[in-house]
C-alpha positions in Angstrom: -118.3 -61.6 72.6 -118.2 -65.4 72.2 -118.4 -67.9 75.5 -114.3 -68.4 74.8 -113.7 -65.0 74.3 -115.6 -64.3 78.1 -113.8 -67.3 79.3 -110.5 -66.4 78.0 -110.9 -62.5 79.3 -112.1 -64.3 82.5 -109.2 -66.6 83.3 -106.3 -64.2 81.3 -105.7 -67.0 79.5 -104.3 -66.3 75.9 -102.8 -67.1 73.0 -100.0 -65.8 70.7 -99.8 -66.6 66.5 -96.4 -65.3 64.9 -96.6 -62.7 62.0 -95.1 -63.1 59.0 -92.8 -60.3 57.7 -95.4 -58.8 54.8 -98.4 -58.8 58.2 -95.8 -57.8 60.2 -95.4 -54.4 58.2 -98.7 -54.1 56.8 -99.5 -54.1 60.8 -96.8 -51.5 61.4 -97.8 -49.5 58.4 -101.3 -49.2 60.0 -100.0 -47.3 63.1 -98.4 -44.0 63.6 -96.8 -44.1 66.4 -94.3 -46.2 67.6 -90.5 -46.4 69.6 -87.4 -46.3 68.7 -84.5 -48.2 70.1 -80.8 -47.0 69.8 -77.3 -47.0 71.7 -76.8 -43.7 74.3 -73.3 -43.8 75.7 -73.5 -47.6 75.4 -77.0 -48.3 77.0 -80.2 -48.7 75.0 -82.3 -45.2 74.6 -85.9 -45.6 73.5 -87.9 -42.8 72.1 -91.7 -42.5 71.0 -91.8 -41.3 67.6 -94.5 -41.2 65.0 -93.5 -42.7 61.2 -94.5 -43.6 57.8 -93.7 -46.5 56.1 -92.3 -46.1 52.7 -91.1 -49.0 50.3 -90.5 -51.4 53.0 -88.8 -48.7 55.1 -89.7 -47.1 58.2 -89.0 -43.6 58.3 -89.0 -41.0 61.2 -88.1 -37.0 62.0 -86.0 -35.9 64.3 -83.7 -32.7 64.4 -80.0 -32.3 64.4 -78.9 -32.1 67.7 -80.9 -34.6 68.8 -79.4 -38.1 69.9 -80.8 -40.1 67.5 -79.3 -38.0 64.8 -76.1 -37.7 66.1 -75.9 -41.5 66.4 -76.7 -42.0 62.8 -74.3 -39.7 62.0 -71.5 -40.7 63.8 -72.5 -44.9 62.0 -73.0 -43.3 58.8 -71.1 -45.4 56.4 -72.7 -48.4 57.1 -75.9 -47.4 58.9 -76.6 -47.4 63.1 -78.3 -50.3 64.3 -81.7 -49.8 65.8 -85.0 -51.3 66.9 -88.4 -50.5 66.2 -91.4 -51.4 67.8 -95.1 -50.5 67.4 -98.3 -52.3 68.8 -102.0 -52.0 68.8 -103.0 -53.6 72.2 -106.5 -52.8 73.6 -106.1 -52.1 77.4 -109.6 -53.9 78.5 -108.8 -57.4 76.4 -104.9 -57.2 76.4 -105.9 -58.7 72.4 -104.1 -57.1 69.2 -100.3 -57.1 68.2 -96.7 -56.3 68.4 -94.2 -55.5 65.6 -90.5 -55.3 66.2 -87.9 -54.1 63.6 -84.4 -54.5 63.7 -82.3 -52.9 61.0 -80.2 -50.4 60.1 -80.9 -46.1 60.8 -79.0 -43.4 58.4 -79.6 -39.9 58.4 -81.5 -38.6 54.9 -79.2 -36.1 53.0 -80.9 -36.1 49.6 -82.9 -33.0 49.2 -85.8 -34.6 47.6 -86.5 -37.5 49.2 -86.1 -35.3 52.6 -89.1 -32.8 51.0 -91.2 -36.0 50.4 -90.9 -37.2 53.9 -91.1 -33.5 55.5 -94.9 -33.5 53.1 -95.6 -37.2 54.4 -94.7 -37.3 58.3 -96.3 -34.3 60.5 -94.4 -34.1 63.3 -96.7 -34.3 66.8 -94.9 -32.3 68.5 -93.8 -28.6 68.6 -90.1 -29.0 68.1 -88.9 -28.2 64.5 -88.1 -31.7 63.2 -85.7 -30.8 59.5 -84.1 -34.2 59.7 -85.1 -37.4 58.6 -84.2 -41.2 59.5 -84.6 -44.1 57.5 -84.3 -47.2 59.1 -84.2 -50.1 56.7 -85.4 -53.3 58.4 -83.0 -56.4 58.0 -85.1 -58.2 61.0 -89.1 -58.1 61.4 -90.8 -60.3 63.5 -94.4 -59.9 64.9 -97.1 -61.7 66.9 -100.6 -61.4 66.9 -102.1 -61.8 70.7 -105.6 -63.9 70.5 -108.3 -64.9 72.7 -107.5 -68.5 72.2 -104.8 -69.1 74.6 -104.3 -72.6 76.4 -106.7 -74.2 78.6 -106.2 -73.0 82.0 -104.6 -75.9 84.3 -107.2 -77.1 86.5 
């Protein structure tokens, strides 16, 4: 560890460099787990999920009765807007980055490309998961937290 990267743990102090949208993803990409953001009876709902990202696209499992799946269905036509986030932050240095997503979510009806998801994204927890949602991104921004934040006012 440098003398600015003691001093900056030190004093908290640090500093923030914005992603573009190819980092951005390649960041997101390099994660599995992330949340999801969506409408519940008019309120945001956020979920922790795990993904893949697949030409561009983030893509989740769910099942069918769950909420995320009913929204999607219910905005099929032209897709339900949501938000994704994921982040690799350590907890001792607060150093790493954030990703969020904004885009659109629909439900995967075509046989194949649901197979190739099922053999791609393990599902981490016990609950069948036979749905799938893709969630094109129309939004991406991203920062990159660093240890070369502002000097500390004295």
């Amino acid at each position: 560890m440098t003398g600015d990267d003691e001093q900056s743990k030190a004093t908290g102090t640090h500093g923030s460099v914005e992603l573009d949208a190819v980092e951005a993803l390649r960041l997101l990409g390099s994660v599995a787990l992330g949340r999801i953001v969506f409408t519940r009876h008019a309120l945001p709902a956020i979920r922790p999920v795990n993904h893949v990202l697949v030409d561009g696209d983030i893509v989740i499992r769910t099942h069918g009765d769950a909420t995320l799946a009913r929204y999607t269905r219910q905005n099929e036509a032209e897709g339900a807007v949501v938000a994704y986030e994921a982040d690799d932050i350590a907890p001792d240095t607060h150093l790493g980055w954030s990703v969020v997503v904004t885009g659109y979510a629909r439900l995967v009806t075509d046989p194949r490309e649901l197979a190739r998801y099922r053999a791609l994204l393990r599902p981490w927890v016990s609950q069948k998961l036979d749905h799938a949602v893709r969630i094109s991104p129309d939004l991406i921004t991203g920062i990159r937290l660093t240890a070369d934040g502002p000097s500390p006012m004295t």
